[in-house]
Residue frames relative to the residue before (quaternion, step in Angstrom):
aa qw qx qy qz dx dy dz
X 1.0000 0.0000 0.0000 0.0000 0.00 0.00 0.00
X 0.5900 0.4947 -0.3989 0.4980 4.03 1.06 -0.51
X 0.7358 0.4118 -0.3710 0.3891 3.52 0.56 -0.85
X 0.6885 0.4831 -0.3105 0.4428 3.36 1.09 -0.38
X 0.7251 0.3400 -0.3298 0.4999 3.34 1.16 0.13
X 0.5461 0.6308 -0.3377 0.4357 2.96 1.02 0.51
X 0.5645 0.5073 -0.1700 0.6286 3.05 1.64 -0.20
X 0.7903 0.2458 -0.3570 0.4331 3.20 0.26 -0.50
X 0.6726 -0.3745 0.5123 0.3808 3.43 -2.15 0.62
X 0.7064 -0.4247 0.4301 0.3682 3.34 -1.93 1.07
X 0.8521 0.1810 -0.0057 0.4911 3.94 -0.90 0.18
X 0.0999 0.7738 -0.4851 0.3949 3.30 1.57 0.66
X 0.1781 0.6753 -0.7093 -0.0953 3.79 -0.94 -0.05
X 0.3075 -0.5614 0.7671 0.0423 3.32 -1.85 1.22
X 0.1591 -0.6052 0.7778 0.0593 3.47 -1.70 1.44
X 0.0403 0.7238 -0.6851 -0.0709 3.50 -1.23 1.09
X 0.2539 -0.6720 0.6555 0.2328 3.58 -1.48 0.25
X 0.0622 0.8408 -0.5339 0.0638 3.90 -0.62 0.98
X 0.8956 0.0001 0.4430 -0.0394 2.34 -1.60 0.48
X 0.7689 0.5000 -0.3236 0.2326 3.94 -0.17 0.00
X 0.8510 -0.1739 0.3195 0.3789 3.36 -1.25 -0.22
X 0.0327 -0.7700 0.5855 0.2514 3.55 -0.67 0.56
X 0.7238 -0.4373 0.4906 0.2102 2.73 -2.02 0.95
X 0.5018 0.7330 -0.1731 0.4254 3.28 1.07 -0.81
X 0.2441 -0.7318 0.5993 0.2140 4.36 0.33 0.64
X 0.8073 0.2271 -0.2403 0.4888 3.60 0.20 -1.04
X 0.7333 0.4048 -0.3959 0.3764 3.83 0.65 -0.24
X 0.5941 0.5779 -0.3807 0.4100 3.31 1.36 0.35
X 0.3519 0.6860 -0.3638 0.5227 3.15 1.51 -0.43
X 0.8285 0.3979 -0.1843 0.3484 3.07 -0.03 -1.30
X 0.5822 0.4355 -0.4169 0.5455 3.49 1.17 -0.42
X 0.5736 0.4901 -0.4838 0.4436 3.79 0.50 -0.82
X 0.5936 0.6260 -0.3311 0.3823 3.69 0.32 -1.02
X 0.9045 0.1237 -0.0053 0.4080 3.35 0.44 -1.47
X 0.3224 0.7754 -0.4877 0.2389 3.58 1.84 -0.40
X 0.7823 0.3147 -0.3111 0.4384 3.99 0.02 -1.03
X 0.5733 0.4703 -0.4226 0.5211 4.11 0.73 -0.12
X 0.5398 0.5183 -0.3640 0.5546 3.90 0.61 -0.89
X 0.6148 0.6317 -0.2097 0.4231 3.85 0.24 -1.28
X 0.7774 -0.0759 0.0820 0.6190 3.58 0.34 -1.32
X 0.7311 0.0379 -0.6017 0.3192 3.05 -0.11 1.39
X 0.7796 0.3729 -0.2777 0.4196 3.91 0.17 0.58
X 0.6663 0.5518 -0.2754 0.4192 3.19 1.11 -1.40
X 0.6338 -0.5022 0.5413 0.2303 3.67 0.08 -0.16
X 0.8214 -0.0951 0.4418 0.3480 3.24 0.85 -1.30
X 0.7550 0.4782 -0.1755 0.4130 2.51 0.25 -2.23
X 0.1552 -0.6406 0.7286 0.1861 3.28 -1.96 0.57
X 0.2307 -0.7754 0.5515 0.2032 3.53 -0.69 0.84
X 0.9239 0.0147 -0.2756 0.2651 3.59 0.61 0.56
X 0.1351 -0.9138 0.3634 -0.1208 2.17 0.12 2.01
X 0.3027 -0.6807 0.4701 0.4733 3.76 -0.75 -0.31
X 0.2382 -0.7163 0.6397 0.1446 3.95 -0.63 1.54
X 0.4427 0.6124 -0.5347 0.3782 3.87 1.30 -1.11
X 0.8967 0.1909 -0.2283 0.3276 3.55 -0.17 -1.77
X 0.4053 0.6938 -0.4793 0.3531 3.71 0.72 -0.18
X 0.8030 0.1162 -0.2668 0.5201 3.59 0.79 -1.01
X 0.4606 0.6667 -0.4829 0.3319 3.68 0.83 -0.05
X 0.6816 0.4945 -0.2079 0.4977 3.64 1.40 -0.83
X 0.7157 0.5203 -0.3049 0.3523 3.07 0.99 -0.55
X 0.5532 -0.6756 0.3887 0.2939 3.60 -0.15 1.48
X 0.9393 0.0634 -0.0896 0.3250 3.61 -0.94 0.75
X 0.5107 0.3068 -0.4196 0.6848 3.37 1.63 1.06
X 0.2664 -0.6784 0.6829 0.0490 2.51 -1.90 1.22
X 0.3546 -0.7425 0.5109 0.2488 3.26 -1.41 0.51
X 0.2097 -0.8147 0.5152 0.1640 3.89 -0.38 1.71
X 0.7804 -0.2483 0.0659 0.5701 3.63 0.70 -0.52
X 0.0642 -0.7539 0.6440 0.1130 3.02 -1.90 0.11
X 0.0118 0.7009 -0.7048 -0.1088 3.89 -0.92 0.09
X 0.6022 -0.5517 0.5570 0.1508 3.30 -1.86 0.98
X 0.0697 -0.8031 0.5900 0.0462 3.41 -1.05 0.62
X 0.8505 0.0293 -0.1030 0.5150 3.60 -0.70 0.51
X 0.8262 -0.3839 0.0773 0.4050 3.02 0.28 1.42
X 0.5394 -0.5357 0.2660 0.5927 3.55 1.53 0.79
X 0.4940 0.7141 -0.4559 0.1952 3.64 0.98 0.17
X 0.6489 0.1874 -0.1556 0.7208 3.76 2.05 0.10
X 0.0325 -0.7841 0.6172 0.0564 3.33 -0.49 0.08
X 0.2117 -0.7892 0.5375 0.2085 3.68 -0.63 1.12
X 0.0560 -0.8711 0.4851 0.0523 4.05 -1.20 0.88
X 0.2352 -0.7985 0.5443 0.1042 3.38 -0.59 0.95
X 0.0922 0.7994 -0.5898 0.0675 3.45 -0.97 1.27
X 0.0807 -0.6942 0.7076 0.1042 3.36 -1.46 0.47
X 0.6740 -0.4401 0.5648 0.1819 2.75 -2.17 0.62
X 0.0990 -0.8549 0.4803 0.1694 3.06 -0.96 0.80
């Protein structure tokens, strides 16, 4: 989130699709369960449940203008600008 805001122009807005947490009680579980195996052996990386909410809430000088969940909170698109 710094490097991307660090790049962008003042009032700049960044559109991400992530990643996150389901909304979901029993399909989150399951990501908690499996999120760091998934990760290192398939994912690339990727953590699928993560928190994107606090990642950009913390992140000094972006704000967070909206978001809505998609497949069962299993992505969740977010729109942010620089402030």
């Amino acid at each position: 989130m710094e490097e991307m805001r660090d790049v962008l122009k003042p009032r700049g807005t960044i559109l991400l699709l992530e990643n996150t947490r389901s909304s979901n009680t029993f399909l989150g579980a399951y990501q908690d369960w499996t999120s760091e195996t998934a990760a290192t052996l398939g994912g690339k990386g990727c953590i699928y449940n993560q928190d994107v909410y606090s990642l950009i809430s913390t992140t000094e000088g972006m704000s967070l203008v909206s978001s809505e969940r998609i497949a069962a909170g299993f992505f969740t698109s977010f729109v942010c600008t620089k402030d």
